[in-house]
C-alpha positions, 0 to 999 in steps of 0.5 A: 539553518541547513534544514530551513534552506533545503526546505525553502529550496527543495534541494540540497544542491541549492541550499548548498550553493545559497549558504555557500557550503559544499553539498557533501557537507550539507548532507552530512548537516541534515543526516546529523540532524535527523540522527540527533532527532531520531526521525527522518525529515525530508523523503529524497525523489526525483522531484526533490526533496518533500517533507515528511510530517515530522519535517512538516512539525519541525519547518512549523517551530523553526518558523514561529519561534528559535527559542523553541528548541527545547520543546522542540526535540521533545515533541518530535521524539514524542511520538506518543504526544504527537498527531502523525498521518500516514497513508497506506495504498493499494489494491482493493483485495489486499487492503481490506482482507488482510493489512487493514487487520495487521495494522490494528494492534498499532492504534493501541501503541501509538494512539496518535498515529493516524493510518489511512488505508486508500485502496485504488485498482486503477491509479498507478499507486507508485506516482501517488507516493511520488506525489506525496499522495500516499505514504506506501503503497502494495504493488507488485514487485517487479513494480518496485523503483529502485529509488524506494525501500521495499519488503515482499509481503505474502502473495495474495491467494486466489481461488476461482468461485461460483454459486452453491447453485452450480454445484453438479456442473461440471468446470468445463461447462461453466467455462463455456456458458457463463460470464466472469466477472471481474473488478475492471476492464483492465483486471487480469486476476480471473485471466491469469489464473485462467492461464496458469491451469490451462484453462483460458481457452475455454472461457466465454469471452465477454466479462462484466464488471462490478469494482465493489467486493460486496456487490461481485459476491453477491452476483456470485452467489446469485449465479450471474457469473464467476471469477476469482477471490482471495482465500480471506475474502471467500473463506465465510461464503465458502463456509456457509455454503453460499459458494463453491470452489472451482477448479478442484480449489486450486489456488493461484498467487499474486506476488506483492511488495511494500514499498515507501521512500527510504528514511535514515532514521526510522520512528519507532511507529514506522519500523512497527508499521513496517514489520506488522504489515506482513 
């Protein structure tokens, strides 16, 4: 019954009053329940209360049959024989060069859990988990509210490439003729990077923009410009001799986080998807 109040009314505080408890003891009700399921059903934000998918599974039985209890519990501590989504954001960079591939050993434990991987480098990835958008999202930590859990992840790495055709020029002529190219308008990898080395005054000042990975390094190569790429991504352009590294290959790092609602009680699949996303 605490459980279907808080779910009906989206707060703890309502469903206190309407079953007319103290909200400390309904609190200390739904921790009891959540630790007796081995999951966590409701994430806590400054919008209230949202249910989690196991939340969602539990509201679906207490709604369609009370005599369901047993078969209940077992389905929830299932994970194995239950369906379960989660949707991982962040930039495009770190997604698709190195987390996607962390998380491919768990569709192998866990053949029901579905992960979706959302890469945006414009939406303000924090609002997508508040809006019940995305489950975690990759930021920056600095970005990191204090109302979320959060583990530092490796810094993406970056290094400043060109096409093998510019190989006898030299990085200040470079600077001076060509044109960056970067994701967006609002992408500032190339500029920090620039800036970290002593270099941004030397660039040209206009940029073009292509947000498609495939389609940035195929200008690179072509010799339309230059700019940045993580280490994973230029690693076979670089290898097969398709570009070079400029700026002596010295790498500039961008600092990132993992960041999620807190749950109480962690599914085996979540403490697992926490831990291989490194």
């Amino acid at each position: 019954m605490a459980f279907e109040r808080i779910a009906d009314l989206k707060t703890v505080h309502a469903a206190a009053a309407d079953l007319s408890l103290t909200q400390a003891a309904l609190t200390k009700r739904l921790r009891l329940l959540e630790q007796e399921l081995g999951v966590t059903l409701f994430l806590r934000s400054r919008r209230g209360m949202s249910l989690t998918e196991e939340g969602k599974a539990l509201l679906q039985f207490c709604k369609t049959s009370n005599e369901a209890e047993g078969q209940l519990v077992s389905k929830l501590k299932g994970v194995g024989k239950m369906e379960i989504s989660l949707t991982i954001t962040g930039p495009t960079s770190a997604l698709s060069s190195r987390i996607n591939k962390d998380c491919l050993p768990l569709y192998t434990k866990y053949p029901h859990l579905k992960l979706h991987f959302k890469a945006e480098d414009h939406a303000n990835l924090i609002e997508m988990v508040r809006q019940g958008k995305a489950d975690l999202a990759v930021v920056p930590p600095n970005l990191v509210p204090n109302e979320m859990d959060s583990k530092v992840l490796k810094a993406d790495r970056y290094l400043l490439v060109a096409s093998a055709k510019w190989q006898r020029r030299s990085l200040a002529e470079i600077l001076e003729q060509e044109r960056i190219i970067d994701f967006y308008e609002s992408d500032m990898t190339t500029f920090n990077y620039l800036k970290k080395f002593g270099l941004e005054k030397s660039k040209r000042p206009d940029r073009l923009y292509v947000n498609n990975n495939s389609a940035l390094i195929r200008m690179f190569k072509a010799g339309v410009g230059y700019g940045t790429l993580t280490e994973d991504i230029a690693k076979p352009f670089l290898e097969s001799g398709e570009l070079i590294k400029l700026n002596r290959g010295q790498v500039f790092e961008d600092p990132l986080a993992l960041t999620w609602y807190p749950r109480h009680e962690k599914a085996d699949y979540f403490h697992d998807l926490i831990r291989s996303i490194k």
